[in-house]
C-alpha positions in Angstrom: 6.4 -2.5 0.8 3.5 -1.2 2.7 2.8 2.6 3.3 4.2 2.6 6.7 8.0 1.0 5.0 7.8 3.7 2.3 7.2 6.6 5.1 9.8 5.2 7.0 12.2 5.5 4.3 11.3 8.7 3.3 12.2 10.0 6.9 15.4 8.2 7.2 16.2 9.7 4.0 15.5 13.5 4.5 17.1 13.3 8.2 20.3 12.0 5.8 20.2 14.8 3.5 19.1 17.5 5.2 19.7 17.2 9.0 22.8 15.3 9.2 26.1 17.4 8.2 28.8 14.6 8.3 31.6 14.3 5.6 32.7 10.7 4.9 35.5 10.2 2.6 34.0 6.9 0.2 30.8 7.7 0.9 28.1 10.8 0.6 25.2 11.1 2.4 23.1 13.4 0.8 23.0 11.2 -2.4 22.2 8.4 -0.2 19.2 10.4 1.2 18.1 10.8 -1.7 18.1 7.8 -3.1 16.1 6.8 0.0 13.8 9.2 -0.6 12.9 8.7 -4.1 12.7 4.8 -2.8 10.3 5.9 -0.4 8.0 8.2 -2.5 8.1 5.2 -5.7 7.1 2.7 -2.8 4.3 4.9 -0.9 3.0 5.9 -4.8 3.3 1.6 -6.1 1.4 0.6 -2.7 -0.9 3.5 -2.8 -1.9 2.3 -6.3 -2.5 -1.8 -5.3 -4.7 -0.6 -2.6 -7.2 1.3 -5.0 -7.2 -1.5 -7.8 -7.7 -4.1 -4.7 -10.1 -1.5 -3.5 -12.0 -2.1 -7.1 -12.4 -5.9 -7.5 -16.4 -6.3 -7.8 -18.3 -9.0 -5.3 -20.6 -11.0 -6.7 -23.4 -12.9 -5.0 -25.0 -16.3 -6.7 -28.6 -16.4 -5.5 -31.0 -19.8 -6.6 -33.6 -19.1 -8.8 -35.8 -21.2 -6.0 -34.4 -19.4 -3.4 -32.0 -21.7 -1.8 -32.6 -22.8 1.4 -35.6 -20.9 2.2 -38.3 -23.2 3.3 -41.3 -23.7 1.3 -44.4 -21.3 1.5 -46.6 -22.3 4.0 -49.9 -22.7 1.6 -47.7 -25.4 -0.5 -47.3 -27.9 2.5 
C-alpha cells in the first residue's frame, strides 16, 4: 500500500465515523470507520518505514586499481 492508499483510507474512514449519521440495521458504520482508519494509519506507518530502510541501502562503486579505462599517461607512450 503506498502513502497515498493509506491517506485515502484514512479519509474514507473518518468521513464514516464522524460525518456520516446513518443507522443501518446489520451493519454499523462507525466501527467500520474505524477499522478503516486504524488500516490506514498501520499502512501509512508500514510504508513510511520501507521507504527509510530503502532510503538506507549503501552504493558502492568498484574502481580498477589501474584506473579502468583511462588511457595511458602521455610520457609512457
Amino acid at each position: 500500500m503506498s502513502f497515498g492508499g493509506s491517506i485515502l483510507l484514512l479519509v474514507i474512514g473518518a468521513i464514516l465515523t464522524f460525518a456520516l449519521n446513518v443507522k443501518l440495521g446489520f451493519l454499523n458504520l462507525d466501527i467500520v470507520g474505524i477499522v478503516l482508519m486504524a488500516a490506514g494509519a498501520l499502512g501509512l506507518a508500514l510504508t513510511s518505514w520501507a521507504y527509510a530502510n530503502r532510503r538506507r541501502t549503501a552504493r558502492t562503486t568498484v574502481v580498477e586499481p589501474d584506473g579502468g579505462d583511462l588511457p595511458p599517461p602521455p610520457d609512457a607512450l
